[in-house]
N, C-alpha and C positions, 0 to 999 in steps of 0.2 A: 460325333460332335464332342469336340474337347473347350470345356468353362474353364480358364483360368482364372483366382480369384485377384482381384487388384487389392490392394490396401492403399488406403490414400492416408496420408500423415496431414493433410491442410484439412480444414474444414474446407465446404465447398461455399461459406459462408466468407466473403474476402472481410478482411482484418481478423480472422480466427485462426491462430497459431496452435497447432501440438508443441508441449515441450522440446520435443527433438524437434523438429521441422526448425522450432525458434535458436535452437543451437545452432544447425546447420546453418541454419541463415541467417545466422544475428546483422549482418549489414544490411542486407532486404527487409528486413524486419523493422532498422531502426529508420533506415528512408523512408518505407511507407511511415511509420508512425509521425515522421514531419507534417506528414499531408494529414492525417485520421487516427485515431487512437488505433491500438493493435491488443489483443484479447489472445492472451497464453492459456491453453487451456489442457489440461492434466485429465486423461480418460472422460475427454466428451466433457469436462466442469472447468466453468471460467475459475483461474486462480492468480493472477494479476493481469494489467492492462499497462499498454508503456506508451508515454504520451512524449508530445515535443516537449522539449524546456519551455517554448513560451507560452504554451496551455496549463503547463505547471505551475511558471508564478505567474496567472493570472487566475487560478483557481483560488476562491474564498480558502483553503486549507492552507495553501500555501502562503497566502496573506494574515489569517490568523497565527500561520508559526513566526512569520517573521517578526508581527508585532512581540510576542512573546520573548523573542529569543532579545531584540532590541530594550524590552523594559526588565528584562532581568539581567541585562547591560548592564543598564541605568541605576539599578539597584544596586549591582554589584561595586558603580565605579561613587555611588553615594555614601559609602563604607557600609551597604549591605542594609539590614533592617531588623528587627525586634518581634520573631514570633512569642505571644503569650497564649500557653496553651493552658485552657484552665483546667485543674488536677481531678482527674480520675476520681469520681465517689465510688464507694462498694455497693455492690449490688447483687440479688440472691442467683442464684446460676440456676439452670434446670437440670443441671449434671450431677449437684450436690445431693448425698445422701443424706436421708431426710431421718 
């Protein structure tokens, strides 16, 4: 009786990518991800997740950058703004020899 060993590059978990599998297949990969997130994953450990664009910006993260990027617009096209940082007191160090 002869075992031939298989290696399998997919998890057996669908939307679970190996790094290679996700090169070889970056079109399959980014289809399925219209439908369901997709999980890249490096030696058996989740290490990114590729979503559609419109789960993208409709994630809170995606909505807290835009507000950002929009009010530092704003800021910028109000000729900017006035940080006052008040000055450094001295203070004993635990480094200092005693």
């Amino acid at each position: 009786m002869v075992i031939t060993p298989t290696i399998m590059t997919m998890s057996s978990q669908r939307g679970h990518w190996s790094v290679a599998d996700a090169k070889a297949k970056l079109s399959e990969l980014m289809e399925e991800a219209r439908s369901r997130p997709q999980t890249i994953e490096r030696r058996g450990r989740p290490l990114v997740v590729v979503v559609s664009i419109e789960q993208f910006e409709d994630s809170d993260d995606a909505a807290r950058w835009r507000r950002f990027v929009r009010t530092s617009a704003e800021i910028r096209a109000g000729g900017g703004a006035d940080l006052r940082v008040p000055r450094r007191t001295r203070r004993r160090t635990p480094f200092a020899s005693a």
